[in-house]
C-alpha positions in Angstrom: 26.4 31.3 36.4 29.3 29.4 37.4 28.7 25.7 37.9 28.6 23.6 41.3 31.2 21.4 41.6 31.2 17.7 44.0 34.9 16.5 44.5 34.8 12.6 44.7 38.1 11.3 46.3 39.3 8.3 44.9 40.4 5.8 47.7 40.8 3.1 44.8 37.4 1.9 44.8 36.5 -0.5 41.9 33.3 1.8 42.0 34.4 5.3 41.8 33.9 6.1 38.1 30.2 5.0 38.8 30.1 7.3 41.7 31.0 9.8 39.3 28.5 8.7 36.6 25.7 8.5 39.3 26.1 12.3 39.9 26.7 12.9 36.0 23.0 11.4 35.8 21.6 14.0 38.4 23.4 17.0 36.1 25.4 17.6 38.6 29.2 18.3 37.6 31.8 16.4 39.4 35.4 15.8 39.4 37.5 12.9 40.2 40.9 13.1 42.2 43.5 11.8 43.9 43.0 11.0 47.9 46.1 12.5 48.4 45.6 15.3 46.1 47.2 19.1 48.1 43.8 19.9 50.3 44.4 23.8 49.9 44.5 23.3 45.8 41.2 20.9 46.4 39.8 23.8 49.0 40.7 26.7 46.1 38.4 25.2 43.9 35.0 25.9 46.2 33.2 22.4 45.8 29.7 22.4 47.0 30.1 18.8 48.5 32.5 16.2 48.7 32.0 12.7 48.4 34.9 9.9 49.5 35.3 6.9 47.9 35.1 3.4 48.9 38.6 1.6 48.2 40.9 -2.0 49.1 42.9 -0.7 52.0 42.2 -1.7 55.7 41.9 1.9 57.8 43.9 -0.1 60.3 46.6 -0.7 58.8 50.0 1.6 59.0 49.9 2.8 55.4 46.1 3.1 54.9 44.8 6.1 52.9 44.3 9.1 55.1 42.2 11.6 54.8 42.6 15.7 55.4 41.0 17.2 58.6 41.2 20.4 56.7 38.9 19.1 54.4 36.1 18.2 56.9 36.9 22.0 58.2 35.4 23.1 54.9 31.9 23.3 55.8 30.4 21.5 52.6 28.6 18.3 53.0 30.7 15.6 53.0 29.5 12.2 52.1 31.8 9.0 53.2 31.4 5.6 51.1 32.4 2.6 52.5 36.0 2.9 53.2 35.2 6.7 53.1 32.9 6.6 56.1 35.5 4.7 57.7 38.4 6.8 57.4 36.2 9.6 58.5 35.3 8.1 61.5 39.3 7.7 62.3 40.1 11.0 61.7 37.2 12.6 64.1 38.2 10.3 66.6 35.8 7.0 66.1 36.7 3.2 66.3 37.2 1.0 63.5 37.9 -2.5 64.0 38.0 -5.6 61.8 34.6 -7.8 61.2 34.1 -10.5 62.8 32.7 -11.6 59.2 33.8 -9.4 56.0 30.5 -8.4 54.4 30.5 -8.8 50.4 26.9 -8.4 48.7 23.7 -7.8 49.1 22.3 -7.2 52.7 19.4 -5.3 54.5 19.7 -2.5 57.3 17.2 -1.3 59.0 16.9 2.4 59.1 16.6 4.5 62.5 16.4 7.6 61.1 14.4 8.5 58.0 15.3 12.2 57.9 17.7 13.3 54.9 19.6 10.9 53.9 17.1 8.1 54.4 14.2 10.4 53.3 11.3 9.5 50.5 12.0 5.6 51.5 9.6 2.7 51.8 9.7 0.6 54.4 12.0 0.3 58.0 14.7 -1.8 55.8 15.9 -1.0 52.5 18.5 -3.6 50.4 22.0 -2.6 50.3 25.4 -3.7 48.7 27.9 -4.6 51.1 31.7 -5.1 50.3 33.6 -4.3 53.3 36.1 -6.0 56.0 36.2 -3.8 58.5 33.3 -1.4 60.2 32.6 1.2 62.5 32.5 0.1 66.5 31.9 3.6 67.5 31.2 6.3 65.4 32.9 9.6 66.0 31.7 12.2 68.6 28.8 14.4 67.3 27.9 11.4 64.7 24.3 9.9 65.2 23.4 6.5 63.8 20.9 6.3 60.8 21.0 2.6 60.3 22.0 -0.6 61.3 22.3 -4.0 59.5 20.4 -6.9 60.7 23.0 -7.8 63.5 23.6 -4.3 64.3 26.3 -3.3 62.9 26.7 0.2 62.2 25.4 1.0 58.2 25.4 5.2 58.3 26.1 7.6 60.2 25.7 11.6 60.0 27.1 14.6 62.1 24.2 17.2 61.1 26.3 20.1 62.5 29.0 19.5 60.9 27.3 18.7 57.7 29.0 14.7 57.3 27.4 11.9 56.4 28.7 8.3 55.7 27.5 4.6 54.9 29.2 1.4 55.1 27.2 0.6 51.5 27.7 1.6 48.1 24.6 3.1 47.0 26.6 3.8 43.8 25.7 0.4 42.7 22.8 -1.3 41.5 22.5 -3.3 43.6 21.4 -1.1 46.3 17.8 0.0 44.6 17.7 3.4 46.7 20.6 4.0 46.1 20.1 6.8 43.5 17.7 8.3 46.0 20.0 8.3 48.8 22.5 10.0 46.2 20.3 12.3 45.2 19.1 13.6 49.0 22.2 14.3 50.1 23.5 16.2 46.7 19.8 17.8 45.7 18.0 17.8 49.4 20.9 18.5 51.5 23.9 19.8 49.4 21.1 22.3 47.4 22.9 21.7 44.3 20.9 23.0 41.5 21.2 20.4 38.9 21.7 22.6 36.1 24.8 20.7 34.7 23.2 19.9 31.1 24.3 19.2 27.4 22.9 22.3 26.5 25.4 24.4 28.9 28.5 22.0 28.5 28.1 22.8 24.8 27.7 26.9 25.7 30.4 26.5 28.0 33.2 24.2 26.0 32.9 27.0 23.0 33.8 29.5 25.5 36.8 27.8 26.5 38.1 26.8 22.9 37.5 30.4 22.3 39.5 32.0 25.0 42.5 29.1 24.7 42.7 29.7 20.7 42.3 32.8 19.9 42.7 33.9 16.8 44.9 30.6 15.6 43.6 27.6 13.5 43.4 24.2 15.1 44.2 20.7 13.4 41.3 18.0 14.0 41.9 14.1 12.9 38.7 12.9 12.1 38.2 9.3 11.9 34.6 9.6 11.5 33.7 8.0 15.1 31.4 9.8 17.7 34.5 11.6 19.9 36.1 13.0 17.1 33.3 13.8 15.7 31.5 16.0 18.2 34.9 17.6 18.9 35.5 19.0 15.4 31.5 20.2 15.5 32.2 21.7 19.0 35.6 23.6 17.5 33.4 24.4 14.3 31.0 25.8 16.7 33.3 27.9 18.2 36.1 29.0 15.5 34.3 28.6 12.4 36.7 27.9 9.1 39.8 28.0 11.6 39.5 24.5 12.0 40.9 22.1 9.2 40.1 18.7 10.0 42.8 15.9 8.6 40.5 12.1 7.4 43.6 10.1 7.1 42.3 6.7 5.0 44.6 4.0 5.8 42.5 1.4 3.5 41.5 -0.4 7.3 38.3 1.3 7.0 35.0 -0.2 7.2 32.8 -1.1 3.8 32.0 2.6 2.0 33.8 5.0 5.3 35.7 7.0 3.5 33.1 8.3 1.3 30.6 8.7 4.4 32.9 10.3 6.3 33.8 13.1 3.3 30.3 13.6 2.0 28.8 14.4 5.5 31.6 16.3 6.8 32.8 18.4 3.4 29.7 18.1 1.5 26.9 18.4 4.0 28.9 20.0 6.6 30.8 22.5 4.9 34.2 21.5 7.0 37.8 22.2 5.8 38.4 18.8 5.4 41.9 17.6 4.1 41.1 13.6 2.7 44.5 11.4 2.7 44.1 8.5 1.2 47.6 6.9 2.2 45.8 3.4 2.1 48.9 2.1 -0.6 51.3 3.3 2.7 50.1 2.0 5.6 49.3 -2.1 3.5 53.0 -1.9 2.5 54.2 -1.4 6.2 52.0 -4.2 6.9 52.8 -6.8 4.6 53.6 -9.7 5.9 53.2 -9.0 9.5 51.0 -11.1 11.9 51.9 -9.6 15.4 48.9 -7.9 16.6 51.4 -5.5 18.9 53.4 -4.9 16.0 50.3 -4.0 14.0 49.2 -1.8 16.0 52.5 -0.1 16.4 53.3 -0.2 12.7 49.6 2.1 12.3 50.4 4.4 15.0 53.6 5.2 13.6 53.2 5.4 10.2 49.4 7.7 11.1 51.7 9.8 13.1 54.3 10.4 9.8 51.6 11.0 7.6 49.4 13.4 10.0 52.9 15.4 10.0 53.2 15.5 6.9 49.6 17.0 6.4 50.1 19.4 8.9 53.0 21.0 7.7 51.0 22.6 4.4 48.4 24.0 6.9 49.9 27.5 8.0 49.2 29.5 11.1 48.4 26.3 12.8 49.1 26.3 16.8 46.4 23.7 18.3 45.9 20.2 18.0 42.5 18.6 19.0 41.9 15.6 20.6 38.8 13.6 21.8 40.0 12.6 25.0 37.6 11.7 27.2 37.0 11.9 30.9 37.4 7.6 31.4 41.1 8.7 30.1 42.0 11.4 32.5 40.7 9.2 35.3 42.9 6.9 34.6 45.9 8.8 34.5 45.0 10.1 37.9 44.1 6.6 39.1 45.4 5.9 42.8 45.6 2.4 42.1 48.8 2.7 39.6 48.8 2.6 35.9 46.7 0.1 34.5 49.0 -2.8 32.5 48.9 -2.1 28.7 47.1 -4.4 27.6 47.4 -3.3 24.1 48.3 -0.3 22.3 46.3 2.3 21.0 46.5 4.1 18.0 46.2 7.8 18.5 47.8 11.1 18.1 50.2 10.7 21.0 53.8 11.8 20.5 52.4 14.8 17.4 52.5 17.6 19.6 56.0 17.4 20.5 56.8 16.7 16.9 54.6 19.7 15.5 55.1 22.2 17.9 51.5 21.9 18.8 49.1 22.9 21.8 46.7 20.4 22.6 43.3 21.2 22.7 40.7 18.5 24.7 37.2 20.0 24.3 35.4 16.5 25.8 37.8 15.5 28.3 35.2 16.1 31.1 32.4 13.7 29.4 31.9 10.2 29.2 31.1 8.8 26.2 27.0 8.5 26.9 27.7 12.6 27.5 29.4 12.5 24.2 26.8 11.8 22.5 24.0 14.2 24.1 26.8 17.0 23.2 26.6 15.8 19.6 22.9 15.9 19.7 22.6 19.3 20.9 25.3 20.2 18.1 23.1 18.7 15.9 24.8 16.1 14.6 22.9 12.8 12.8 22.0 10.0 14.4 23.8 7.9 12.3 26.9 9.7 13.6 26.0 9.5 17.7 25.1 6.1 17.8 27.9 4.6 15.9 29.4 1.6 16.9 33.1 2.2 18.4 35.3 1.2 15.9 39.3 0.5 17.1 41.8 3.1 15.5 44.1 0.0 13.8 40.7 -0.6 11.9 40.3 -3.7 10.6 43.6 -4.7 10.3 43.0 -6.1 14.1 40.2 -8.2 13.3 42.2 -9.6 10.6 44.3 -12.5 12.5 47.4 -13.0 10.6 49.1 -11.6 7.7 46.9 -8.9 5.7 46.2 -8.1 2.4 43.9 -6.6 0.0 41.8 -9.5 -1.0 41.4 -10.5 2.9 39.8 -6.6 3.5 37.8 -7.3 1.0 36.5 -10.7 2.4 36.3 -9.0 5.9 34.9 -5.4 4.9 31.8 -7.6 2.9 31.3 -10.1 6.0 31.3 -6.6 8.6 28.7 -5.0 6.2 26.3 -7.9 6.3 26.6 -8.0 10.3 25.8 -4.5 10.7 23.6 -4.7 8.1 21.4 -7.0 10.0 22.2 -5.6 13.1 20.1 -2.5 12.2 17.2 -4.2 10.4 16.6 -6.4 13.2 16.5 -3.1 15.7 19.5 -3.9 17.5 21.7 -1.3 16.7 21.4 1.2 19.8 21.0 -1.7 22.6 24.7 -3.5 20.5 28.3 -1.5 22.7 29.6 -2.3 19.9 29.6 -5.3 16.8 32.2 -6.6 14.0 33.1 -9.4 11.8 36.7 -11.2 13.0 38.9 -13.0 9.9 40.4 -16.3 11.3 43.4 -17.8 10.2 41.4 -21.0 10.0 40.2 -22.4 6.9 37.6 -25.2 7.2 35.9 -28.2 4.5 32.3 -27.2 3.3 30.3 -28.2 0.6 28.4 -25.3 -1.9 26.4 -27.4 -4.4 28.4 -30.2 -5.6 31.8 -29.0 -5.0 34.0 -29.2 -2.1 35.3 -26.3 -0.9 38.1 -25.1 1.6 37.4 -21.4 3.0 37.9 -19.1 5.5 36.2 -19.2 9.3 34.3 -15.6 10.0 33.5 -14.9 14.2 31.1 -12.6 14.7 31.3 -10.7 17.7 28.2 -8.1 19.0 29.2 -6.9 23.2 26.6 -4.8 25.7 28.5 -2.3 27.8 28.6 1.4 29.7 32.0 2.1 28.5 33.7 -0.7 27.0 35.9 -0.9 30.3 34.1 -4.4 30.8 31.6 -5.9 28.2 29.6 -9.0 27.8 28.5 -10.6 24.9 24.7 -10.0 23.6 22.1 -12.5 22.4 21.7 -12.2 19.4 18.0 -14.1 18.6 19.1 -16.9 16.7 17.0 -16.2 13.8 19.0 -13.3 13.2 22.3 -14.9 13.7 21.1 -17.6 11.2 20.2 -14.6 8.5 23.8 -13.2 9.2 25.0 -16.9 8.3 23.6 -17.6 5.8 23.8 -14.1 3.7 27.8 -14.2 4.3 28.0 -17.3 3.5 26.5 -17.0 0.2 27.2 -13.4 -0.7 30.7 -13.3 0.2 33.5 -15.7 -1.5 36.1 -17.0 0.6 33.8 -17.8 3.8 32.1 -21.3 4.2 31.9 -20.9 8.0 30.5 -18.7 10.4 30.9 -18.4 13.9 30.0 -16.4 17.5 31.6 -15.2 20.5 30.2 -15.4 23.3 33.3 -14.8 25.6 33.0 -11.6 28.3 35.2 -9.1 29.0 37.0 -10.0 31.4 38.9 -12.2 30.3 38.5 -11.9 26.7 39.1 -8.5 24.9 36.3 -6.9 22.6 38.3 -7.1 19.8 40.3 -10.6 19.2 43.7 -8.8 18.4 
């Protein structure tokens, strides 16, 4: 059975990937895409409901986003969001003017009608988050009000005939409490979506698809070890068996004992055609002496890419290479709002394909990385593997600030161990984004015993987050930062000082380089 699809439009709404997730978390498949995206390609598709986004733009002004009427001519629900109930009411024929006073926050609305959208809530007023400056002064013809705010202003609206709903809210966001309800009366209630959107049928249908884009050839998997690559090669395993030859390129950035865990589970335990590279000696000579972060970072990616080639050319009949692209990096490829700055590079694959003469194969590029991970579980992989920490492809060579070398890996690779270490005993493993141990290029006066000594400064740095798109540091109880102290400290030579971040992102990046 084929699954039901929504359509969200992005208008450029800081809140659109959590429309998306809030759907994802009904098992409901959805889709982002462009506004502007060809309405008979969008129509093509069949999508059992629409939702529009909320987004920056003023409807009133010249250049503002517009929307389809062939789109509303469709006959599935369609479900406007802020700026999306706005440019809907436009487009039928409604007034939109500016506040008097922009709304940004929480709010209450009273509700006037409790049926669908409003349906299965307590109480005449319900909390709301409100970020808009303009509203709706009359809705469209055929639209009913279903709530107001406290000084009447217009807070939804619905056209039962024609199947449209739209708030001035964002019940996307936490912030409104009903919010999931509301989402899930107008998709489950109203829409009759099923639902049925479920690890176990992503996983039934991705092998299809790798099985009808391969064929018969043999696909190329780097393996790094990390959740997305990880559940990628056991997806392609799934579905072509010993055609898939996964490459573990060891760069000698890897964290205390990888390498090893990565080849026992994965050739030993596993079975895996696994081809192990140690090219560690490689990648420390191309980064002697260089302190850069950019350039490190650039140096990896390159010298990864030569040596993948290089691999890949003694694997024959190979036409595919996989990749664990994920659904946060298609969105943002289709963003409306422009490409994002680079902030950094990132060390991947890019630029093998036109090198190699290779197809690329994306089996997780409609997930997020919470939907990774229940794909992985219903592949049966280990715990161990699902819930491990994201770990940045220029390894630790990025939490080394400076020049790096041997010794310094070792310093920082024996620091990182103790951190996680901890991290797990005390229970904080799952509730951690993600955790590591930062090399300064500080040294600081300490005393061990009766001698002086002049060592390095360690930062640790442990982050909560959905996605790592934005991150905030986590409390760590101080007991356990002071066991994390005091075993580096003592167990590892070369550290008298030990440090924690408590910086957010934004500003500050989860990783310091």
């Amino acid at each position: 059975m084929a699954h039901q699809t929504v359509l969200i439009l992005d208008y450029g709404s800081q809140y659109t990937q959590l429309i998306a997730r809030r759907v994802r978390e009904l098992s409901i498949y959805c889709e982002i895409v462009p506004f502007d995206a060809d309405p008979a390609g969008l129509a093509a598709r069949k999508p059992t409901a629409i939702i529009l986004s909320g987004g920056p733009s003023s409807v009133t002004a010249e250049d503002a986003p517009a929307l389809s009427p062939a789109l509303l001519e469709l006959g599935v629900p369609v479900l406007g969001i802020c700026y999306g109930l706005q440019v809907v009411t436009r487009t039928l024929g409604g007034e939109v003017d500016k506040a008097r006073l922009r709304e940004y926050g929480r709010a209450e609305i009273q509700i006037v009608d409790r049926g669908d959208l409003f349906a299965g809530i307590d109480g005449p007023r319900t909390q709301v988050w409100m970020s808009h400056g303009d509203h709706v002064e009359r809705p469209a013809p055929g639209f009913d009000v279903l709530a107001r705010t406290g000084d009447g202003v217009i807070a939804a609206v619905a056209d039962r005939t024609r199947r449209i709903w739209g708030v001035q809210f964002h019940p996307e966001v936490v912030h409104t409490p009903a919010g999931g309800r509301m989402l899930r009366n107008f998709l489950v209630e109203t829409a009759g979506l099923r639902g049925d959107w479920t690890p176990a049928s992503f996983v039934h249908d991705a092998i299809d698809r790798i099985q009808a884009q391969v064929g018969d050839a043999r696909v190329i998997c780097g393996l790094s070890g990390g959740v997305d690559s990880a559940v990628a090669a056991a997806l392609l395993h799934a579905a072509i068996g010993d055609r898939l030859t996964c490459v573990f390129v060891d760069n000698g950035l890897l964290r205390l004992h990888e390498a090893e865990q990565v080849v026992e589970l994965f050739s030993g335990r596993f079975g895996y055609d696994l081809r192990h590279v140690d090219a560690s000696d490689r990648f420390l000579s191309e980064l002697a002496g260089v302190t850069d972060p950019e350039t490190k970072r650039k140096i990896i990616g390159r010298v990864f890419v030569e040596v993948f080639e290089d691999v890949a050319k003694t694997i024959d009949g190979a036409r595919f290479l996989a990749q664990g692209t994920l659904y946060p990096d298609v969105i943002e490829s289709v963003s409306v709002r422009g490409p994002a700055a680079v902030i950094k590079s990132h060390h991947n694959v890019g630029g093998l394909p036109e090198r190699m003469d290779l197809e690329i194969c994306e089996p997780l590029r409609e997930l997020f990385k919470d939907e990774v991970r229940k794909a992985g579980l219903e592949l049966g992989l280990p715990e161990e593997v699902i819930w491990r920490h994201p770990f940045p492809g220029p390894g630790l060579a990025i939490r080394i600030l400076g020049a790096i070398d041997r010794d310094r890996l070792d310093v920082l690779r024996r620091a990182d161990h103790i951190l996680r270490e901890e991290i797990r005993t005390a229970g904080l493993h799952r509730a951690i984004w993600q955790a590591g141990a930062v090399l300064l290029p500080v040294r600081s006066v300490g005393v061990m015993g009766d001698d002086r000594t002049y060592e390095n400064v360690c930062a640790l740095r442990a982050v909560s987050s959905l996605d790592g798109m934005t991150a905030d540091w986590y409390p760590i109880p101080y007991e356990v930062l002071g066991r994390m102290s005091t075993r580096i400290i003592n167990e590892v030579n070369g550290i008298n000082r030990v440090v924690y971040d408590i910086s957010s992102k934004p500003p500050a990046t989860i990783e310091w380089e």
